[in-house]
C-alpha positions as CSV (number, residue, x, y, z in Angstrom):
1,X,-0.6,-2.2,1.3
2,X,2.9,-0.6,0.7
3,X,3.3,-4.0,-1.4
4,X,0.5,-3.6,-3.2
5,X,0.9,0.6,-3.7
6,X,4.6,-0.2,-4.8
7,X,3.8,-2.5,-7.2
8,X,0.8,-0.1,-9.7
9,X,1.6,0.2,-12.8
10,X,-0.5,3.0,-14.9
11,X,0.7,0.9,-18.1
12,X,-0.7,-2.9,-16.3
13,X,-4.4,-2.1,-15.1
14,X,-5.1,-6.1,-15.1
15,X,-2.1,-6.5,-13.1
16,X,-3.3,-4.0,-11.0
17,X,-6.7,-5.2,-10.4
18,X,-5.1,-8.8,-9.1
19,X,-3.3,-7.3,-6.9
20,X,-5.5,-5.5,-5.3
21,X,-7.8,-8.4,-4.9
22,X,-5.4,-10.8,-4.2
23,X,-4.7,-7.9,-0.8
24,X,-8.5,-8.0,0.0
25,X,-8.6,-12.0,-0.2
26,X,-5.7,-11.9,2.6
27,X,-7.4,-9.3,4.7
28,X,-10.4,-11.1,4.1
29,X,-8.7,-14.6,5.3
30,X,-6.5,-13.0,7.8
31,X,-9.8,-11.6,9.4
32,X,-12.0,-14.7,9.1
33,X,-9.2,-16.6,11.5
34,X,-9.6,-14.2,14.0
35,X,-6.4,-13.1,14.2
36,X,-6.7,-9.6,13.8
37,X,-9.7,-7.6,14.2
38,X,-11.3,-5.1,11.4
39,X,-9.6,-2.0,13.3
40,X,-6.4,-3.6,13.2
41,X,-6.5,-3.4,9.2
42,X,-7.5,-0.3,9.2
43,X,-4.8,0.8,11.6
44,X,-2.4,-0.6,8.9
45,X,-4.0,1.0,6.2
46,X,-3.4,4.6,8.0
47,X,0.1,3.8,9.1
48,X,1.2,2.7,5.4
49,X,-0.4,5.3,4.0
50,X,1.5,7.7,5.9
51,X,4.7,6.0,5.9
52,X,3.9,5.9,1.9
53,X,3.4,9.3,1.6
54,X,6.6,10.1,3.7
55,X,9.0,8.3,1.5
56,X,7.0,9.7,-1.4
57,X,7.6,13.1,0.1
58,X,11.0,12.4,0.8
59,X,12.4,11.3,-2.4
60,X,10.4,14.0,-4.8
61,X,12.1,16.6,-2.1
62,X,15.7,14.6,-2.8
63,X,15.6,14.5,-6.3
64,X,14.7,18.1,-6.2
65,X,17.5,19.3,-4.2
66,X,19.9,16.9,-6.8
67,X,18.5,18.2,-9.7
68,X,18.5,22.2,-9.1
């Protein structure tokens, strides 16, 4: 997911879209094997968005403090 978020490009929208389907196909595939369950994604889903926000967070608050 952070892969995925890290990688979106406002200027690449096709580049986008493949990546976010190329995610879903391996949660899809990861799911089908039965190795995880579904509330195991979405676990992960919650946890990298928060640690995403965090860093996001963070470094806006860093370059703040630099800048001024």
């Amino acid at each position: 997911m952070l892969a995925i978020w890290g990688s979106f490009d406002r200027d690449h929208p096709l580049r986008n879209i493949i990546l976010v389907l190329w995610g879903m196909a391996i949660v899809f595939s990861i799911i089908q094997l039965r190795r995880h369950l579904f509330i195991d994604f979405m676990g992960g889903m919650v946890l990298a968005l928060m640690v995403g926000y965090g860093v996001r967070y963070g470094f806006t608050r860093l370059a703040q403090q630099q800048s001024g």
